[in-house]
C-alpha positions, 0 to 999 in steps of 0.5 A: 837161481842167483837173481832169485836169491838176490830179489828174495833177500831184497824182499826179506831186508824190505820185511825187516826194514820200514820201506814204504808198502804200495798204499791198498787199492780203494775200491771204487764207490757205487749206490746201494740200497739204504738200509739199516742192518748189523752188516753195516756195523763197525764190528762187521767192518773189522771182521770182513777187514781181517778176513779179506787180509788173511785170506789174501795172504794165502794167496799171495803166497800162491802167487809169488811162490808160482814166479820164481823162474819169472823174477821180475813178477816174483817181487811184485808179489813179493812187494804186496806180501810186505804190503798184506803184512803193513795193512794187518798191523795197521788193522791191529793198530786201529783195534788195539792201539800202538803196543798190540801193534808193535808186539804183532809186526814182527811176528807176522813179519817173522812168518813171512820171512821164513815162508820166502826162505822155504821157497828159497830153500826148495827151488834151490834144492837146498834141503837145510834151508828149506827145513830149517825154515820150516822148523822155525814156521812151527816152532817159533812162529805158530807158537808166538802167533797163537800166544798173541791171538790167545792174549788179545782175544781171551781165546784159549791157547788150546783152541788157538794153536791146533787151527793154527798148526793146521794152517801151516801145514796147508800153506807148507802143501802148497808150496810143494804142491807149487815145486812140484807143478801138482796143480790140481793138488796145488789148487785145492790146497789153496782154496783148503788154505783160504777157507781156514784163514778165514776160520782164524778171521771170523774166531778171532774179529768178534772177540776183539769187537767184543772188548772194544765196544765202543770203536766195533759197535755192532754184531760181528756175527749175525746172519747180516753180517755172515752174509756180508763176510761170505759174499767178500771172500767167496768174490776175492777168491773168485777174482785171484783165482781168475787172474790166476787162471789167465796167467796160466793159459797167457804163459801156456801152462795148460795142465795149470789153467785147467787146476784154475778152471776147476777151482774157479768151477768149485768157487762158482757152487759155493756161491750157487750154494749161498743164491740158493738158501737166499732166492731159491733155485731158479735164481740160483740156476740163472746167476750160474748161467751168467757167471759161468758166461762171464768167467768163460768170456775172462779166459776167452779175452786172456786166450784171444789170439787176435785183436778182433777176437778180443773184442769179441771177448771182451764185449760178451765178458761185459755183456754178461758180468754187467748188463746181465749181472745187473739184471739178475740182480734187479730182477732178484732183488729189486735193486735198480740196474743203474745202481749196480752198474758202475760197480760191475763196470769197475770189476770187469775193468780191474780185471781186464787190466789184469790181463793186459798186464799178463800178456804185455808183461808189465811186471811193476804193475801187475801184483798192485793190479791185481790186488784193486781188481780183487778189491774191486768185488768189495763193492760189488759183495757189499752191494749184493749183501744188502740188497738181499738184506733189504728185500729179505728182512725176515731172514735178517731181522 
């Protein structure tokens, strides 16, 4: 408990201070079909930014907030809270100049601050902290946040602060639902948490679009650009939640694996969902095929006791989520296998480092790993929104 405490209030002085955040993961570039549409549009680009960063948020707090026991990880994750919070403000920066930044850091910091003094409060059975904590989340934090969102966007407050209230008491359920080791509670929690995050996201990046037109030039809500956002986080979810996963059946926490394979299992019919209203049915039926083969191949290569049986994971894992995936994609779309190819290679090798960073404990490395695998389904999401962009153009137009 002591070291705990030690690491959190190395990471609570790493908010307050300047101290330099791991720089974010590039993703890896690949071709993609040429074509013009509003999902390529810089207001597109801002709005799948700030999702994408919002959405993480929440499941950084999942993961730091599953570590406690295990210090060395916990401050990985600790580290890339800092590092979500850094990219936020410069997102906000890039939108709204250096006042908007400077007035938006410390509230967001402020969050961070109280949510790493709730946990503490918790694991530590120290109910005064752990309230106290959870006082200043609702009384100070949402507020304020609410304030700022309502003053930069013309979102009316009314509308702002209930979405955001909710939103806090999700992440306040799973972190319980964490100290309990109510897993199947914990994990729907989180996807509920991530999915709302995403709703502050996709309500406020137009409006901020909307009043700086000629930076966000574009249409950050048309049906090209929803596509383009769905795929992003619908892939980030699926990539945290698989490494999660590993994690899980890596450390023998079986009842947690199986909350993960559930979740993972209800990410995998929204996706089913969104193939289905593109391509029909049967591509539908074949992409959960492939899918499905290739998230049983991940646990099978993170579970494998041996080195051959590895191999063996590891080339269905690539069979299945490239050669296969590819071929699914050029068969749905029209998209040459080439072309997908090395982004698909790129994801399976961000996660595959993943895993080996599980299993040999390379705790330095882990949360930045798994933060460039999760940045590595960017490019692949990007690149199968606009290939269905591309052969549907009247559903896009």
């Amino acid at each position: 408990m002591r070291t705990l405490v030690a690491l959190a209030v190395i990471a609570l002085v790493g908010c307050t201070g300047t101290s330099p955040a791991p720089a974010t993961p590039q993703a890896v570039a690949s071709p993609t079909p040429t074509v013009s549409n509003s999902a390529e549009s810089k207001a597109a680009d801002f709005r799948i930014r700030l999702d994408l960063l919002l959405g993480e948020h929440v499941i950084i707090i999942a993961r730091e907030s599953s570590a406690p026991t295990r210090q060395a990880e916990y401050a990985g994750y600790l580290r890339l809270l800092i590092a979500n919070g850094a990219d936020l403000t410069e997102l906000v920066r890039s939108a709204m100049g250096n006042s908007a930044a400077a007035r938006f850091e410390p509230i967001w910091r402020s969050q961070n601050d109280f949510i790493v003094s709730y946990t503490i409060g918790l694991v530590t059975h120290n109910q005064a902290k752990a309230s106290s904590s959870l006082q200043s989340l609702t009384v100070t934090f949402v507020p304020q946040f609410s304030q700022f969102l309502s003053d930069v966007a013309n979102i009316p407050l009314e509308l702002i602060l209930p979405l955001l209230t909710q939103n806090m008491l999700e992440i306040r359920a799973l972190l319980d639902d964490q100290f309990h080791k109510s897993y199947p509670a914990l994990y729907a929690d989180l996807r509920t948490s991530y999915a709302h995050a995403m709703q502050v996201g996709d309500a406020v990046a137009p409006k901020i679009a909307q009043r700086f037109p000629d930076k966000f030039p574009g249409n950050a809500s048309s049906p090209a650009a929803d596509l383009r956002a769905s795929l992003n986080v619908k892939l980030q979810e699926q990539s945290y939640l698989g490494t999660m996963r590993s994690s899980a059946a890596i450390g023998g926490r079986a009842k947690e694996q199986a909350a993960a394979a559930g979740a993972l299992a209800d990410n995998a019919t929204a996706l089913h969902a969104l193939f289905t209203d593109l391509f029909g049915a049967p591509a539908a039926n074949r992409f959960d095929r492939v899918w499905a083969t290739g998230n049983a191949a991940t646990f099978g290569y993170a579970s494998a006791l041996t080195a051959a049986a590895k191999r063996r994971a590891l080339s269905a894992l690539t069979d299945a989520s490239v050669a296969q995936l590819s071929g699914w994609l050029s068969d749905t779309t029209g998209l040459a296998a080439d072309a997908s190819r090395p982004s698909l290679e790129a994801r399976v090798e961000a996660v595959v480092t993943v895993i080996r960073d599980q299993r040999s404990r390379a705790w330095s490395r882990l949360a930045a790993d798994d933060r460039s695998a999760a940045t590595a389904t960017e490019v692949v999401a990007d690149l199968v929104a606009l290939a269905a962009i591309a052969k549907l153009p009247a559903m896009f137009g």
